[in-house]
N, C-alpha and C positions, 0 to 999 in steps of 0.2 A: 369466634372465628380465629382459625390461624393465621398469622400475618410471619412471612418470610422477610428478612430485612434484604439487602442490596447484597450487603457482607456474606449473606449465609448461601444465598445465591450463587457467588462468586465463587465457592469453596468447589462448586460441581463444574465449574469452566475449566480449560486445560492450561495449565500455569508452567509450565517447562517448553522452553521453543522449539525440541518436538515432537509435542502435542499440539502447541499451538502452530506449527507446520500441518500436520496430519489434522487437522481439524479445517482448516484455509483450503488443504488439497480436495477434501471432502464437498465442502461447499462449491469449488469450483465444478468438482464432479455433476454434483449435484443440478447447479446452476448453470455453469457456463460450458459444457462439456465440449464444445466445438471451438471452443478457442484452448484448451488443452488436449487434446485425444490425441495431437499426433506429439507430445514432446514426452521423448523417455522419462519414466520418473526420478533417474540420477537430475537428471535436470532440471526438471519441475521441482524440484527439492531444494535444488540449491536458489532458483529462481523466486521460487517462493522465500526464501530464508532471506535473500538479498531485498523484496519487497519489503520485509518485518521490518530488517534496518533500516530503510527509507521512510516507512512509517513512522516508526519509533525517531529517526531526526527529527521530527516535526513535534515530540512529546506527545505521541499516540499510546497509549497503550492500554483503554479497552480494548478488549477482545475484538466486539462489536466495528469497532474504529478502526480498527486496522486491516479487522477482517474485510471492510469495505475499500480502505485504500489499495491494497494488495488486488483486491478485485476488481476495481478503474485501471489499475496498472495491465493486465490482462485483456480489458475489453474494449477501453479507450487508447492508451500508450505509456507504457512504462517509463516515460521522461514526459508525464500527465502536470507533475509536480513543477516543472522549469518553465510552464507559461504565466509570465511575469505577475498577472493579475489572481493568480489560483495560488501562487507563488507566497504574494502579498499577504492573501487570508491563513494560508497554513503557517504562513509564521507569523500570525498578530498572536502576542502570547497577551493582549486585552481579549479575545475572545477563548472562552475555557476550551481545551479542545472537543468536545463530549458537543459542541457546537458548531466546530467549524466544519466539517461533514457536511449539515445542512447548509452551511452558508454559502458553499460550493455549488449548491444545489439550485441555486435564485435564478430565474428568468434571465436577466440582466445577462450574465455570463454565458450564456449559449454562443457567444461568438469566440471565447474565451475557449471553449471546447473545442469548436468546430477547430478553431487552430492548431488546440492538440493533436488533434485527428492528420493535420495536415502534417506537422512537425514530428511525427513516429520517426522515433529512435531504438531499435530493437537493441542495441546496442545498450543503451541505460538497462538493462535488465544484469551486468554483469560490469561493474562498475571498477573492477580490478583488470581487465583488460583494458578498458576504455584508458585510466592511468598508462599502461604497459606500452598503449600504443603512442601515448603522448612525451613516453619516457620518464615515467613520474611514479614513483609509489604513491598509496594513499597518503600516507601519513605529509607526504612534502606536498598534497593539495592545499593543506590546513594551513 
């Protein structure tokens, strides 16, 4: 029997950020079509690219893992990540991240979302204006 390792695997996923754009936009297409069909693709592009960064703050970077963060950011609210307690788990770096996906995912938390829901910030989708408007570059956030 042929056994494929993780690594050899991986070799066939999209490894340049855009492909791994073009590959997010696809699933979206795919899956979530009604919460992208009316946003031009200059903008779903950039939208998309600014979700990667936010992921990747968190030390995302399966494919798999981000591909799903980026896709909450879309379905639930792109400032998904600033509710204190979902907050809490994306940044426990004791749980590996390839885990904390699921842990978002627990019962327990359902209030946790529903707040998301309520707290929509469309505004967190472009996180260089938000700065602009508060007089701030990114860099003097840090």
């Amino acid at each position: 029997m042929l056994t494929i390792r993780k690594e050899q695997m991986d070799e066939f996923l999209p490894q340049d950020d855009e492909s791994i754009i073009d590959f997010i936009i696809e699933h979206l297409n795919d899956e979530h079509y009604d919460y992208i069909s009316d946003i031009p693709s200059d903008t779903l592009r950039e939208m998309v690219a600014n979700g990667i960064t936010r992921a990747r703050s968190y030390s995302f970077s399966d494919l798999e893992d981000v591909t799903v963060f980026v896709t909450w950011m879309f379905v639930m609210a792109p400032n998904f990540d600033e509710q204190p307690k979902l907050r809490e788990i994306l940044r426990d770096v004791t749980i590996p991240t390839n885990k904390r996906i699921d842990k978002l995912l627990v019962d327990e938390l359902n209030s946790s979302w529903e707040e998301v829901q309520q707290n929509y910030d469309g505004d967190a989708w472009f996180p260089e204006l938000q700065n602009e408007e508060k007089g701030q570059t990114a860099w003097q956030q840090n």
